[in-house]
Structures are given as C-alpha cells and as structure tokens.
N, C-alpha and C positions, 0 to 999 in steps of 0.2 A: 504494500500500500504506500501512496508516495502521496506525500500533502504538501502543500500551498502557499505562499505568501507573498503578496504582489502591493509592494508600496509606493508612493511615490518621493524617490530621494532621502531616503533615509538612512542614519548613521547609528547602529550601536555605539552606546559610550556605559563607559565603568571606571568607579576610582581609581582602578591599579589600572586601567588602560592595557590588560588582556582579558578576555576570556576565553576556554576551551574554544574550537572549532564548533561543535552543537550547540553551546549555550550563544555563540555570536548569533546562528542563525535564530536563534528561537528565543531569545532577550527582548519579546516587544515591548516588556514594560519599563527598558533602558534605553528605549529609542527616541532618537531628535530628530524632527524634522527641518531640513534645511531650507532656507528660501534662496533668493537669486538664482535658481538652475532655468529660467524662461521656460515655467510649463512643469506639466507633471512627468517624469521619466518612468520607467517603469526598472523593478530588481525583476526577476524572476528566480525561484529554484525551488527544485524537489526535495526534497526530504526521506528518503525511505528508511521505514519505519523500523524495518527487519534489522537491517546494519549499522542505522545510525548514519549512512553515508549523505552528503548532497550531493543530487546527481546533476548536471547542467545547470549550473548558475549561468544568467543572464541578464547583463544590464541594455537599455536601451533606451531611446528618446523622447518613444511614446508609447502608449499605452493602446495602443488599436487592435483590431480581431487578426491583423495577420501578423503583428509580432507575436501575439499569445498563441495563437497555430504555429508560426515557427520555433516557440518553443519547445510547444509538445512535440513539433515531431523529428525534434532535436531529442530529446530526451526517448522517445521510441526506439530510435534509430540506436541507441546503445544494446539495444535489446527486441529486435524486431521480432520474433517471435513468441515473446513475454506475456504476459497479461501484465495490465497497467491499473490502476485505480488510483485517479486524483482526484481532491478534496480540492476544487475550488467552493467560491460564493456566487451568487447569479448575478454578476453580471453581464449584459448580455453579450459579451465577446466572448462569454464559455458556453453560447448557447448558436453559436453561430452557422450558419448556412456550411461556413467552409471546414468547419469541423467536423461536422455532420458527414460531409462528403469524406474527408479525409480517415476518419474512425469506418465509415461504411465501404470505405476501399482495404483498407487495411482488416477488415472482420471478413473481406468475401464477398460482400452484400452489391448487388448489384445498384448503378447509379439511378437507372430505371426504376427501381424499386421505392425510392426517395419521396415520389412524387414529384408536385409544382412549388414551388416557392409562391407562399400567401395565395396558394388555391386549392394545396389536398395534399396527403400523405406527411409523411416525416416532416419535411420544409414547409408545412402549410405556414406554420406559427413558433413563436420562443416555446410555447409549450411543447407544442408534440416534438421541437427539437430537443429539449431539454429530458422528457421521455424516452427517447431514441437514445441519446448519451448516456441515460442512466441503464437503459436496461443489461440488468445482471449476467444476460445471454452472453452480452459481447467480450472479448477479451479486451479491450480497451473501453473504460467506461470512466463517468465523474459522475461523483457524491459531492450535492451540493448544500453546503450551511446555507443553516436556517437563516433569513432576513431578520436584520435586527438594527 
C-alpha cells in the first residue's frame, strides 16, 4: 500500500535540524509553509507502507492532472507488474479522465469499454471515475480520504 502527500512548497523544520528519512517525510505537524515560490508547486511521493521506503519523490511547478498522472506512472513503472494502492484525497486531478485511461490500459481493460466523457460509462462523471479507480478488481487502484 503506498500513501500520499501533495503540498504546496513546503519545508520540514526541527530544533536539531535532522530528522530520520521517514519522520522528514511524515513530520506534517513541523511543516512551514513558504511564500514567494509564484504559485502553488506541487512535492509528490509514495510512501510504502510495507518497507518504510519513499518511492518516486517529485517536485514540480504545478499542481495539474498531468503532473499527478506522470507521477503515478512514474512510480508504476518501478514495478509494472505490481498491484498498487494509493491513498490520495479527491481532488479532482485523482479522479481524472486521463487516469482512468491510463489504470484501464495498464489492468487490460479495453478503451472502448470506458465509455463517453460527460455522456455514459466510466468517463460519464468524477463519480463513476472515481468508482472505476476505486474498484478492488483492478491491480492499480486509489482509496480516497474522506472530505474534511
């Protein structure tokens, strides 16, 4: 299982100025947020859960649906045969058109199968994509936190 954190421009900080490797990634409640970067940048990295390891750390300049798609399929690509399970939150660049496609190429799943975008099947809506990425069938899937 590989979880999530995508902030924009932010700096672990700690008295002693180290912490372990794990505790920098996962220290949100020592994080500062910085201003002057023009705009929200985005971190990206995995987490997996099993090792302890981060797997594809990612910095980049914005926060759009095809940087978070080329994360993920950065992070695939170490293990293309793997099952995957990320813990993002809904926004909707984790619910998107082109992930949809990319998880239902990567499972088998024919493009045809998809549907229309905003007229029927998988692509009709963020919902039934959101449905389509969750479901437990695929070897690539996201569990999404709760709105809060």
């Amino acid at each position: 299982m590989v979880g999530h954190r995508a902030c924009g421009a932010l700096e672990a900080r700690c008295s002693t100025g180290r912490l372990p490797l794990v505790e920098q990634h996962l220290a949100e409640l020592l994080e500062q947020r910085h201003t002057g970067l023009g705009g929200t940048g985005d971190r990206e990295h995995r987490f997996e859960v099993a090792s302890g390891r981060i797997i594809c750390p990612t910095i980049g300049d914005t926060r759009k649906e095809e940087d978070f798609l080329g994360h993920i399929q950065a992070c695939v690509a170490t293990d293309p045969e793997g099952t995957w399970i990320f813990v993002v939150d809904q926004l909707n660049r984790h619910m998107s058109t082109s992930l949809v496609r990319f998880v239902a190429a990567r499972c088998g799943i024919e493009e045809s199968d998809l549907g229309v975008l905003r007229n029927r099947g998988v692509l009709k809506s963020t919902k039934t994509r959101r449905k389509f990425l969750r479901d437990t069938s695929h070897r690539i899937r996201f569990v999404y936190t709760p709105r809060h």
